[in-house]
Z-matrix of the N, CA and C atoms (Angstrom, degrees):
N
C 1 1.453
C 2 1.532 1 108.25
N 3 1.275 2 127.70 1 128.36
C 4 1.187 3 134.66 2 150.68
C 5 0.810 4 137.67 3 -11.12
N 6 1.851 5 147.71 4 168.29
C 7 1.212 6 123.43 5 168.69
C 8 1.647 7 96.15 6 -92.13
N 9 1.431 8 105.59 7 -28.06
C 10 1.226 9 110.66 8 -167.19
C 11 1.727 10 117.10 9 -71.66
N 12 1.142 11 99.15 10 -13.60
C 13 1.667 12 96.52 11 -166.13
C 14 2.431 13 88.95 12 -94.49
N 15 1.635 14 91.76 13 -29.35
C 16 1.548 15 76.15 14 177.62
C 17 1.621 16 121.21 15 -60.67
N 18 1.670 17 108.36 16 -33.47
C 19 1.136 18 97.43 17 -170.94
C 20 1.527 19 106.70 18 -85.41
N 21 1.236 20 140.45 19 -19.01
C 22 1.445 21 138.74 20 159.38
C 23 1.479 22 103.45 21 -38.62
N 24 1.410 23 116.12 22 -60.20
C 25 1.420 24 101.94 23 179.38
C 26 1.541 25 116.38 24 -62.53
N 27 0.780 26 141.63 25 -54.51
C 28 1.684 27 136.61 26 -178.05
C 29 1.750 28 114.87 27 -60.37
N 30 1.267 29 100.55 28 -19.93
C 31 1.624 30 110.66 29 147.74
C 32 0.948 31 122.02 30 -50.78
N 33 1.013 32 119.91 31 -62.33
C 34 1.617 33 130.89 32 -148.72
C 35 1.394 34 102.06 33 -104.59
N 36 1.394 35 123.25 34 -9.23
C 37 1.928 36 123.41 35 162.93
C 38 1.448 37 90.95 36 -89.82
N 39 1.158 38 145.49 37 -14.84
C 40 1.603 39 132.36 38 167.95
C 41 1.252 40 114.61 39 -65.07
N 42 1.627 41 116.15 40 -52.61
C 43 1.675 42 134.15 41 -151.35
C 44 1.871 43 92.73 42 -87.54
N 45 1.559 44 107.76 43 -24.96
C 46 1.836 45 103.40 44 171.24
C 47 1.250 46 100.18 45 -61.25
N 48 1.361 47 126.55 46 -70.53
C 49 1.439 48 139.20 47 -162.54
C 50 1.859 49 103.90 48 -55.69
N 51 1.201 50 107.98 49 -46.14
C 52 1.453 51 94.23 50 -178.78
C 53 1.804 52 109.83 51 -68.63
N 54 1.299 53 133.48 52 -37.85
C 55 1.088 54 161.09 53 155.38
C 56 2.044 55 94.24 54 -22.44
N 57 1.135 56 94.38 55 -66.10
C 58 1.683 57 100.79 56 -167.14
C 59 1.370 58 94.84 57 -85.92
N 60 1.388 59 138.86 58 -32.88
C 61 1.682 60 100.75 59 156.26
C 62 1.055 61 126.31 60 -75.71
N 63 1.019 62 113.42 61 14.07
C 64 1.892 63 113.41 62 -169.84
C 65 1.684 64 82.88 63 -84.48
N 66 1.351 65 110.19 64 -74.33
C 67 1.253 66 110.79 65 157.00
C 68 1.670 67 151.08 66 19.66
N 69 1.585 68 83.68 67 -70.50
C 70 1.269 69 104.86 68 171.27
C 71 1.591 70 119.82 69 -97.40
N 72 1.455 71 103.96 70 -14.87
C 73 1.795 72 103.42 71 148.85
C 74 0.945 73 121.35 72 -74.74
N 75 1.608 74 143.17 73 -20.89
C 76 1.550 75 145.46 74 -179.69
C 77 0.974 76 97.86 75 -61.05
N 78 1.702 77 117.01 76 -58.68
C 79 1.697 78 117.88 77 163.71
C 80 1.595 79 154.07 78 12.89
N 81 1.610 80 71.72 79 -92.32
C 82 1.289 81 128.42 80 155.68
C 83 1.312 82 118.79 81 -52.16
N 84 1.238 83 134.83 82 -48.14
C 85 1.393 84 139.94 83 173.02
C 86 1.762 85 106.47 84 -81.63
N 87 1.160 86 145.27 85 -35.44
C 88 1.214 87 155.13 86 151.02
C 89 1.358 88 111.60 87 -36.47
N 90 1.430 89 126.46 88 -38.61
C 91 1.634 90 136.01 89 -153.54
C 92 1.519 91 96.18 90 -130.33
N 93 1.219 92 113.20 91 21.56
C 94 1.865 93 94.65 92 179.87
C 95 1.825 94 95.49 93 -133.40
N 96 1.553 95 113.13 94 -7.52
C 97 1.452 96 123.61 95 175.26
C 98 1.597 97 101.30 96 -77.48
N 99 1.345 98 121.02 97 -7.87
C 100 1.195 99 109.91 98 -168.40
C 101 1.334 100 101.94 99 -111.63
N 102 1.583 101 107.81 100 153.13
C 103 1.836 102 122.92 101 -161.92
C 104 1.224 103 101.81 102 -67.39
N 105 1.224 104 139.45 103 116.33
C 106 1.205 105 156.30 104 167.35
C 107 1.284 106 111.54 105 94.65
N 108 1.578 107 136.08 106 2.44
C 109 1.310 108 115.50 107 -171.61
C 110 1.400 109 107.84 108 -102.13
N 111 1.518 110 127.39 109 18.48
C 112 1.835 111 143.24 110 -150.11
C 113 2.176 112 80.55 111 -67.01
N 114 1.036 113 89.92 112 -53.71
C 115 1.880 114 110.28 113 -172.80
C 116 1.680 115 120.76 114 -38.93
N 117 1.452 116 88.42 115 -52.55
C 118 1.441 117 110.81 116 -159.07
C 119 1.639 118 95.71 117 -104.19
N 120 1.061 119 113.22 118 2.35
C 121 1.678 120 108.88 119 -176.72
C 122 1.733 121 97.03 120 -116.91
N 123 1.042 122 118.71 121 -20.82
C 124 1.949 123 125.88 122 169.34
C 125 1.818 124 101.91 123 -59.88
N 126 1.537 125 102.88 124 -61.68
C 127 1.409 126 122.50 125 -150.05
C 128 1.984 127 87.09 126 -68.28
N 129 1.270 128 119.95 127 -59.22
C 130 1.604 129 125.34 128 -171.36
C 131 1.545 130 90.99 129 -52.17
N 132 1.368 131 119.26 130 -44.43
C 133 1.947 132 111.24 131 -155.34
C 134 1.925 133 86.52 132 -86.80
N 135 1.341 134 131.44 133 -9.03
C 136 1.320 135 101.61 134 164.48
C 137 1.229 136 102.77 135 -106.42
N 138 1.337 137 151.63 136 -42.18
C 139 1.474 138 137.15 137 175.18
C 140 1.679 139 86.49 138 -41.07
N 141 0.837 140 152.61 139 -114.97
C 142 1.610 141 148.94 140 -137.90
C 143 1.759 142 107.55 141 -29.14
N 144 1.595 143 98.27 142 -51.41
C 145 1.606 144 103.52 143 -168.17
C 146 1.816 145 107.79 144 -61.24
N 147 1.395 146 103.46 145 -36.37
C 148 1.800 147 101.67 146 158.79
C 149 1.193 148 120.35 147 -54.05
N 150 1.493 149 120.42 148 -56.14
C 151 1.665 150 100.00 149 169.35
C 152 0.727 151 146.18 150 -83.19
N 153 1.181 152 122.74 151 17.67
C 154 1.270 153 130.05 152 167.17
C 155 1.489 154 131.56 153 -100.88
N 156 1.512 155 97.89 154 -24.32
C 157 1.615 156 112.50 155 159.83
C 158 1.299 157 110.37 156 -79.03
N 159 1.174 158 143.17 157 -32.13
C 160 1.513 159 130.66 158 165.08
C 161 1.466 160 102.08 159 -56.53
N 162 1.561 161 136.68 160 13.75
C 163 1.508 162 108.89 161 167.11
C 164 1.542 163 101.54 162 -113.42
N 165 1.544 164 114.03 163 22.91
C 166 1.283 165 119.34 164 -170.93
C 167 1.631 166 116.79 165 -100.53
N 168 1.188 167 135.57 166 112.25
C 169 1.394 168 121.55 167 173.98
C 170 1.697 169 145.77 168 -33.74
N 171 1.360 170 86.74 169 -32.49
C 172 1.458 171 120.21 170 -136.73
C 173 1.660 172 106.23 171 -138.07
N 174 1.272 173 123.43 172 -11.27
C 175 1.063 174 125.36 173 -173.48
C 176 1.666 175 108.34 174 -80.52
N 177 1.385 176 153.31 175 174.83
C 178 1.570 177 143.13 176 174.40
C 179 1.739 178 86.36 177 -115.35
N 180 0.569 179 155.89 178 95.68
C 181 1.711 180 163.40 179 165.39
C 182 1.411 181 121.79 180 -27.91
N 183 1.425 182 109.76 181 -40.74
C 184 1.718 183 125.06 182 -176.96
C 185 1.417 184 79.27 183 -79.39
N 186 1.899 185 122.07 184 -62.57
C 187 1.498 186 90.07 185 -151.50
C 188 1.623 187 136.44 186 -57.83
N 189 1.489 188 88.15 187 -42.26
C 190 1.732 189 126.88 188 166.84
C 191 1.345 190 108.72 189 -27.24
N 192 1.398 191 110.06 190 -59.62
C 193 1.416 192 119.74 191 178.64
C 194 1.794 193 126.10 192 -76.64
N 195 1.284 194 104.73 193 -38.12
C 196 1.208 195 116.44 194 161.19
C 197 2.244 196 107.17 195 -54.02
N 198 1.036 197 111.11 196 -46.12
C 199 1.915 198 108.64 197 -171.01
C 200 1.981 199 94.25 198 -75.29
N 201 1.391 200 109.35 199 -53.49
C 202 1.511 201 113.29 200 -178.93
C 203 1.776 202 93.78 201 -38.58
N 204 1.384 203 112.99 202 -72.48
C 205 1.554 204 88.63 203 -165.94
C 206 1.086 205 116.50 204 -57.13
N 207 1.859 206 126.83 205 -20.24
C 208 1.646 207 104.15 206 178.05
C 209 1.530 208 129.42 207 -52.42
N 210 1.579 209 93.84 208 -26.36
C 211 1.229 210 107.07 209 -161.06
C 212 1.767 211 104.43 210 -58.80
N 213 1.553 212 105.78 211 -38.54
C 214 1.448 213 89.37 212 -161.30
C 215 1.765 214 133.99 213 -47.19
N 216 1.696 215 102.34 214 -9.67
C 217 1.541 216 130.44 215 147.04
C 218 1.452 217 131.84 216 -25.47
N 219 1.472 218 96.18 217 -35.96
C 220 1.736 219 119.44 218 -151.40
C 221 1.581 220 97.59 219 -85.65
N 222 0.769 221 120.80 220 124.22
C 223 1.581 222 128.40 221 -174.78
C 224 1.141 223 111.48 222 -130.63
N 225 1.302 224 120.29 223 6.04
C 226 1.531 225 123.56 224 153.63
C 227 1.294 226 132.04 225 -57.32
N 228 1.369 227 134.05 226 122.26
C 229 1.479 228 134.07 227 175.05
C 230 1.425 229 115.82 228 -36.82
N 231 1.153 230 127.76 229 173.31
C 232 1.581 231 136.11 230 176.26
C 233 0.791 232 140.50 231 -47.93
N 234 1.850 233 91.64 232 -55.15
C 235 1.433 234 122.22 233 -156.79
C 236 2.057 235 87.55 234 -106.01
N 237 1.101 236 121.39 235 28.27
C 238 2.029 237 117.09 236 -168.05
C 239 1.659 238 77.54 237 -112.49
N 240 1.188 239 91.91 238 168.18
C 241 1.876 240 98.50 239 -163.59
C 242 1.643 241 96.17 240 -107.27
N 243 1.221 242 98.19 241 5.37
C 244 1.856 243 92.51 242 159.89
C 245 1.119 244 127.26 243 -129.72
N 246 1.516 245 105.13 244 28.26
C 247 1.123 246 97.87 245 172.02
C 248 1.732 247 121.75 246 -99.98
N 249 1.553 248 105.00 247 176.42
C 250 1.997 249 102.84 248 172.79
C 251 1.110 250 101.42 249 -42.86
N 252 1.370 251 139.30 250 -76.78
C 253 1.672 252 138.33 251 -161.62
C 254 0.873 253 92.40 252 -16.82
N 255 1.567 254 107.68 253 -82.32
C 256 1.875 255 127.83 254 -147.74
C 257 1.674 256 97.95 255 -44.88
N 258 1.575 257 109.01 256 -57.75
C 259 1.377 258 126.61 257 171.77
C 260 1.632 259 111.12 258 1.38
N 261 1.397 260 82.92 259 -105.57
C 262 1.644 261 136.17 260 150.77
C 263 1.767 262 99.05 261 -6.19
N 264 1.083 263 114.55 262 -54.32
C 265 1.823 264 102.60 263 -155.20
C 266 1.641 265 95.14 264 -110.58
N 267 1.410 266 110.09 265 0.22
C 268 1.505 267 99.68 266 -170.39
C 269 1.386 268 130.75 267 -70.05
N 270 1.400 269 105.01 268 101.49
C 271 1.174 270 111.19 269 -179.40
C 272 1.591 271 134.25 270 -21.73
N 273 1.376 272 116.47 271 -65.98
C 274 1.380 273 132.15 272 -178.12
C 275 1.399 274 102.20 273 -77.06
N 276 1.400 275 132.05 274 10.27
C 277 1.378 276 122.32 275 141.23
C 278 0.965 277 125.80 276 -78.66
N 279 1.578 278 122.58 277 -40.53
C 280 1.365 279 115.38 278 -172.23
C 281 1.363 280 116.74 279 -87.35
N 282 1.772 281 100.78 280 -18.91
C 283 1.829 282 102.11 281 171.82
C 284 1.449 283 119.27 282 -73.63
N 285 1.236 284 123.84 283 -14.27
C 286 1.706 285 143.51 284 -171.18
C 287 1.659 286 83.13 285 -71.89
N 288 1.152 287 137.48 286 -20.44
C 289 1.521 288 131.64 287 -167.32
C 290 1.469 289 96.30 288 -72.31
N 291 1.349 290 100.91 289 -52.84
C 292 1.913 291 90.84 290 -163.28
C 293 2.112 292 103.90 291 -105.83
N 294 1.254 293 89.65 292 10.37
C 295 1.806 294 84.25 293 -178.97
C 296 1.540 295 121.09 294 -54.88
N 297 1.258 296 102.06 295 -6.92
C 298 1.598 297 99.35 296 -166.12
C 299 1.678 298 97.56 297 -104.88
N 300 1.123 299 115.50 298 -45.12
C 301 1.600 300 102.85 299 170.60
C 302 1.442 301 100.82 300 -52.12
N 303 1.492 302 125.29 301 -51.47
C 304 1.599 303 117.88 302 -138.64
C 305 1.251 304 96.38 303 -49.45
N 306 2.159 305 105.30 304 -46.67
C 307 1.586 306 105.48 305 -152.51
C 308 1.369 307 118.13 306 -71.74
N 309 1.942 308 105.70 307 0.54
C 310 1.503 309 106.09 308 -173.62
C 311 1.869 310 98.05 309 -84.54
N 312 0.814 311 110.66 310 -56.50
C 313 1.590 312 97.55 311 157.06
C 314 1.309 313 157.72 312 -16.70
N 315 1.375 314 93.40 313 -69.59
C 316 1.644 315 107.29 314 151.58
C 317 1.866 316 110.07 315 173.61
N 318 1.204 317 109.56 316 126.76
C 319 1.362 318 101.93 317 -174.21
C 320 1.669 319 119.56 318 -65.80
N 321 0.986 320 114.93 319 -18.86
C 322 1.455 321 115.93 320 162.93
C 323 1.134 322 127.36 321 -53.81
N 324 1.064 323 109.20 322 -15.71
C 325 2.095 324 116.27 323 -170.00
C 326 1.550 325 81.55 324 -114.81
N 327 1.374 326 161.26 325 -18.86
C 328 1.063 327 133.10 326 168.49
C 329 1.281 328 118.94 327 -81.06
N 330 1.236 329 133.96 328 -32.19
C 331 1.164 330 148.05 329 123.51
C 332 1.685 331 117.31 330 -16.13
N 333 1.157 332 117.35 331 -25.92
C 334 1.396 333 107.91 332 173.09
C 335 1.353 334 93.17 333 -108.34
N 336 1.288 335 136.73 334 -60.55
C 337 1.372 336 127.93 335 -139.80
C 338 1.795 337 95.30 336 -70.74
N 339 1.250 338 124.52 337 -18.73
C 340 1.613 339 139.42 338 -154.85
C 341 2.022 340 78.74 339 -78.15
N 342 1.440 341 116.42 340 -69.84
C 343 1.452 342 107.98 341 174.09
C 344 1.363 343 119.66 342 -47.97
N 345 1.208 344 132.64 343 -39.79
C 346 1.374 345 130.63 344 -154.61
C 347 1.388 346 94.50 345 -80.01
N 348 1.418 347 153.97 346 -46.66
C 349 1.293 348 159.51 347 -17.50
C 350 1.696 349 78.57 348 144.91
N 351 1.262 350 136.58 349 -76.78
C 352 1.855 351 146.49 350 -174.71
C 353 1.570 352 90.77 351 -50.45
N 354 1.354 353 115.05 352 -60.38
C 355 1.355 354 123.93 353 -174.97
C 356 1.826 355 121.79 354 -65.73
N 357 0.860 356 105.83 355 -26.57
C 358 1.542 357 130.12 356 160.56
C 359 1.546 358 105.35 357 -42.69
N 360 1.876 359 100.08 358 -92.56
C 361 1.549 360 110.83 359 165.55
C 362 1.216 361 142.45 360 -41.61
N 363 1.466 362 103.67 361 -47.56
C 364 1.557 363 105.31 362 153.18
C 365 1.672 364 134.30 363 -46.52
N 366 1.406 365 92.25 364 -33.30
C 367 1.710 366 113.44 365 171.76
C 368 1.353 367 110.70 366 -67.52
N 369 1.259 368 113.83 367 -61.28
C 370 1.453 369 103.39 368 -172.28
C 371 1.714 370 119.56 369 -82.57
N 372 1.230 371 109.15 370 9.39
C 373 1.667 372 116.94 371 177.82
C 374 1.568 373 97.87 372 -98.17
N 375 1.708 374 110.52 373 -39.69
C 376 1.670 375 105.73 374 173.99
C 377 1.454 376 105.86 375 -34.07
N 378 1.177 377 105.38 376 -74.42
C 379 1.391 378 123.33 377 -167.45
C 380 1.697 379 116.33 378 -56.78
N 381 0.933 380 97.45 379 -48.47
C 382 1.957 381 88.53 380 157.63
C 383 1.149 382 106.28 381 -49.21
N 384 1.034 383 132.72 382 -45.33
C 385 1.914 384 116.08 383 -167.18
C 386 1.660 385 95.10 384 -92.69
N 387 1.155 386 130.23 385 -11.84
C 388 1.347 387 104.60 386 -179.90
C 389 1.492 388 118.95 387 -127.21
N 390 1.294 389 101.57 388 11.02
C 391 1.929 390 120.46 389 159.72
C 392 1.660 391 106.62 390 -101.79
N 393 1.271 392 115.44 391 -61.36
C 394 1.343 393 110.16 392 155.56
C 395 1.182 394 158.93 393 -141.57
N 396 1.563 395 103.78 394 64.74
C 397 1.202 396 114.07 395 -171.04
C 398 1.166 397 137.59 396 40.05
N 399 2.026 398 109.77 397 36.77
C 400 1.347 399 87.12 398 154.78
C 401 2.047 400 107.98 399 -131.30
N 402 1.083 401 78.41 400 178.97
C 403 1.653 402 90.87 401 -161.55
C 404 1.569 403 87.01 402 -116.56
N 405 1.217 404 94.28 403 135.39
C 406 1.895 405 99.82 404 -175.10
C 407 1.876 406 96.84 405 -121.11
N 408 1.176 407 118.54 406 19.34
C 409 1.445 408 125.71 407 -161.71
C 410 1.552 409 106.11 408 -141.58
C-alpha cells in the first residue's frame, strides 16, 4: 500500500466522522426549536458526538468536546462562515492534521490528496441531500 493511499484512508475516516457530527448537529438544531426538548436535544447531540469521535485517531476528545458544547451559544446560520456547520465540515481543518507529514513526502501528493479529499466531502454530502434529504449547508 502506498503512502498515499494510507493517508487517503485516514482522511476520509476523519471527513466520515466530521460528516456524522455535522449530522448530528442538523439534529440537534431540529430538536432544540422545540418547547422543552432544548435539554434532551444537547444531551442526544453529545452522547452521539462521543461516539463518534472515539472512531477518530487524531481527534483530542476532552478538547473537541469541551468547544462542541461552546457551540451550543452559536446562533449563527449554517451556511455564515462562523458558524458549527461551517466548523464541523471544514475541510482545511481536518486536512491541517496530516499536512505536515504529507509535505515531508512529497508536496505533490498533498496537493492531490487535498482535491481528492474536497471531492470526497462533497460526495458524501451530495448524497445526504439526495438519499436523504438532508442538507447540512
Amino acid at each position: 500500500m502506498k503512502s498515499k493511499d494510507i493517508f487517503s484512508m485516514l482522511i476520509k475516516n476523519e471527513i466520515d466522522i466530521s460528516v456524522e457530527i455535522a449530522q448530528h448537529w442538523s439534529k440537534y438544531q431540529t430538536l432544540s426549536v422545540k418547547e422543552g426538548y432544548e435539554n434532551i436535544a444537547k444531551i442526544q447531540f453529545m452522547d452521539c458526538a462521543k461516539i463518534a469521535i472515539n472512531k477518530s485517531l487524531f481527534t483530542m476528545e476532552d478538547h473537541y468536546l469541551e468547544w462542541l458544547e461552546e457551540q451550543f451559544e452559536n446562533k449563527l446560520p449554517n451556511a455564515s462562515s462562523g458558524s458549527t456547520m461551517t466548523a464541523l465540515l471544514d475541510m482545511d481543518g481536518t486536512f491541517s492534521i496530516f499536512e505536515d507529514a504529507l509535505y515531508e513526502i512529497n508536496d505533490d501528493i498533498c496537493s492531490e490528496l487535498y482535491d481528492e479529499m474536497i471531492k470526497y466531502q462533497n460526495t458524501l454530502l451530495g448524497n445526504l441531500r439526495v438519499e436523504r434529504g438532508i442538507d447540512l449547508h
